[in-house]
N, C-alpha and C positions, 0 to 999 in steps of 0.2 A: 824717444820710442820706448826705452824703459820703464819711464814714468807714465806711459799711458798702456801700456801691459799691466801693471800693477794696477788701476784706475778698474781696469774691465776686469780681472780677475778676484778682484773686491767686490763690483758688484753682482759677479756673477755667484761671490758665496752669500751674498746678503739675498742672493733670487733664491736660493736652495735652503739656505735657514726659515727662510718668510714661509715658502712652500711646508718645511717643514711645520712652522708655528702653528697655521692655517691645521692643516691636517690635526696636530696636538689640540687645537682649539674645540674644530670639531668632534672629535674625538672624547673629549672630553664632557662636551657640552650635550651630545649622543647618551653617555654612561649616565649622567644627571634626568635628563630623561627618562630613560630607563629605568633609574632606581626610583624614579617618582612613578613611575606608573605605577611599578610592586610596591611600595609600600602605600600608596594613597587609593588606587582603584580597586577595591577590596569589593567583592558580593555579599551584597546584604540585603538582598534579596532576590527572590527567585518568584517568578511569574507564571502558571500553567492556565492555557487556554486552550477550549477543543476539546477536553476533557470529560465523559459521563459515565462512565464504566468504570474507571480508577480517578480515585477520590487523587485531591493536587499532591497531597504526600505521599504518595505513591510509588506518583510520576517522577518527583524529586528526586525519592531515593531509587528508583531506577537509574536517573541519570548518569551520579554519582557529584552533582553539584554539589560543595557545602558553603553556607555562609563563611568568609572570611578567607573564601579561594581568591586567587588575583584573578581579575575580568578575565584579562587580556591572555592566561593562559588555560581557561576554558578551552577546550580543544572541542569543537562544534561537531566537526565526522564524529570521532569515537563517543562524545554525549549522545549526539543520536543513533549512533550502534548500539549505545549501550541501552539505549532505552528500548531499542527495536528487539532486542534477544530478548529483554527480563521480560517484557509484557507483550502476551501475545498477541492482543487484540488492538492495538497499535497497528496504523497502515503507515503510517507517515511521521517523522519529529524531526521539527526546525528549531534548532538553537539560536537564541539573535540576543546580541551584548548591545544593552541600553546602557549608555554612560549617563551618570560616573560609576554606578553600583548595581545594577539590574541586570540578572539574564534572562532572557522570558524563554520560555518551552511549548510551543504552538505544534500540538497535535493533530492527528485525524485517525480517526479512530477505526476498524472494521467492523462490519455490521453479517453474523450468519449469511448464509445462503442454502445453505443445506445441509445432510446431515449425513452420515454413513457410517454402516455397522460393521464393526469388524471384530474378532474373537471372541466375543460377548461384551465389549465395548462400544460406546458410540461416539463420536467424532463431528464436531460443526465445524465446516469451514467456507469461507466466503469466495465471492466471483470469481478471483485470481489463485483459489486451488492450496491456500495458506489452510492449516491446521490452527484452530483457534481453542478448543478446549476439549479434551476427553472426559465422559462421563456415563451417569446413568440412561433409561429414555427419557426420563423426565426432561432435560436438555432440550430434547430435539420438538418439544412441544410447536406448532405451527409451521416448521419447515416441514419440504419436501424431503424424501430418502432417495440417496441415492443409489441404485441399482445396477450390479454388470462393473464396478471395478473391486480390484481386490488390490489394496495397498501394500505397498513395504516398507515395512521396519517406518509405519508412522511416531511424529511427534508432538508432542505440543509446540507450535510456534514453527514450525518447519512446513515445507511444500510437500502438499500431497507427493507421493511418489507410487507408479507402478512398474510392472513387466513391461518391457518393451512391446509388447505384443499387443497392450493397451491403452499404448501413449497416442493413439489418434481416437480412441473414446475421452479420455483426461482434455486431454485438448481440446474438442469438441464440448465439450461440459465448459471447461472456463469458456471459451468463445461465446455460447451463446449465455450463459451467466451473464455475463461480461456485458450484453446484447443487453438484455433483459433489463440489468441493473442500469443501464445508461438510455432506457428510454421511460424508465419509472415503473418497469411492469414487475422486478422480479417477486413483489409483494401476492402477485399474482398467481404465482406455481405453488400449487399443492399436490401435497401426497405423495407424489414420485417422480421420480427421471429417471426413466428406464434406458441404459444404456447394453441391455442384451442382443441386440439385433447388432450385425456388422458396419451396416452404414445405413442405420435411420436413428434417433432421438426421441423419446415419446415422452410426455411429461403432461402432469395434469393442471389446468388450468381454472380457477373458478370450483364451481361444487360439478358442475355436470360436464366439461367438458376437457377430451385428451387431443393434445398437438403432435405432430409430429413431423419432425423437421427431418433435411439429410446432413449426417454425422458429419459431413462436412461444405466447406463451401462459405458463400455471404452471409453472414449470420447475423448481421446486422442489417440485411435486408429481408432474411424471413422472418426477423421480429416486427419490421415494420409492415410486412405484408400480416401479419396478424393481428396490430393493431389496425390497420387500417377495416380488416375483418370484422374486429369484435363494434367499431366504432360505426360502420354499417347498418351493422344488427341492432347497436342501440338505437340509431334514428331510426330502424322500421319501429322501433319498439317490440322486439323479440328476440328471445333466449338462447344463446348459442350452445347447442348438447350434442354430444356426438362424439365424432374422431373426425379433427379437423387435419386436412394432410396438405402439409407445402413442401409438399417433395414432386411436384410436375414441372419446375419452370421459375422463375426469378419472379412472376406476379401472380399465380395459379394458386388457387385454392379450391381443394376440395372439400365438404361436410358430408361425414356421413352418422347416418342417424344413430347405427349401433356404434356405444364407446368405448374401446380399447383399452381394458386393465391390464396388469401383470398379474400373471398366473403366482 
């Protein structure tokens, strides 16, 4: 009995040494890894696509990528935060680690939408209500002005912000942007967006004609009820002028002949 107590108590340190070794092995053979990744996956090059507003060095040094960073500790969020603060015309940045050596940087860029005057400043910013660059008027060349919000404490590279009092005009303005720019049209508004009225939208469209929508609501169905409008008028082969009003009903359209500017 003795001798087979001693037998299983033998092998029960040889189960608990093994156990151990295993662990040591792996452990070890984990750290070799490890140091192979840092010293041999080095960046040595950096990739920028997406790109036409800010030239690829740019974008780089936005990043903060350098040649001879480890791949593998490129930290993808904070690269594309950091790219998203420095440059404000940046909608979108995707970091992606090509082994053994490449991080590519796949942008998307913002594109104006309008433009807005504030303390003898002027301001372009796109469908989603983002401050893209303060300037002279030369700027706002071809965009619409917008009309009826007064900002706070704007910035470059920050979201429009107003009074509470005017956050269902702001709203209404992205929205139907938003509309505009997702069925091809917002090339289409000129001149103005008047947002002085309490719940209508007026905005000019083409050389002869103002729309006007209600301040809230489908907005992506009174854009397509205006397309469908303007695309009408083209098969009669005739000019749409006027004040055209989609404010009756979810398919109602009105035209009327005299057209609605701001005073």
């Amino acid at each position: 009995m003795a001798v087979r107590k001693n037998r299983n108590r033998r092998r029960r340190r040889r189960g608990r040494f093994g156990f151990l070794y295993k662990l040591l092995s792996f452990l070890v053979i984990f750290a070799a890894i490890l140091m192979g990744c840092v010293a041999f996956f080095r960046v040595n090059q950096v990739v920028v696509t997406g790109n036409s507003r800010y030239s690829a060095q740019e974008v780089i040094a936005a990043s903060g990528v350098e040649l001879g960073d480890n791949l593998f500790l490129v930290n993808r969020p904070q690269t594309a935060q950091s790219i998203l603060r420095k440059l404000p015309y940046v909608e979108n940045a995707v970091p992606v680690h090509r082994l053994p050596d490449t991080v590519e940087l796949h942008i998307t860029e913002c594109t104006p939408a309008a433009a807005l005057r504030f303390e003898g400043s002027w301001w372009l910013l796109d469908a989603r209500g983002k401050l893209l660059e303060q300037g002279e008027k030369s700027i706002t060349e071809g965009l619409p002005e917008v009309r009826g919000l007064h900002p706070v404490e704007p910035g470059v590279g920050e979201w429009l912000k107003v009074d509470i009092t005017e956050q269902t005009k702001l709203d209404g303005l992205r929205y139907l942007l938003t509309a505009l720019d997702g069925r091809g049209m917002a090339q289409g508004v000129t001149d103005f967006i008047d947002l002085s009225a309490s719940n209508v939208i007026r905005f000019g469209y083409g050389e002869e004609l103002t729309v006007a929508v209600p301040m809230e609501g489908n907005f992506d169905l009174r854009v397509y009820s205006l397309q469908q409008t303007l695309e009408t008028f083209a098969q009669q082969g005739e000019t749409v002028a006027g004040t055209l009003e989609l404010t009756y009903g979810d398919a109602q359209a009105r035209l009327l002949t005299e057209r609605w500017l701001p005073s």
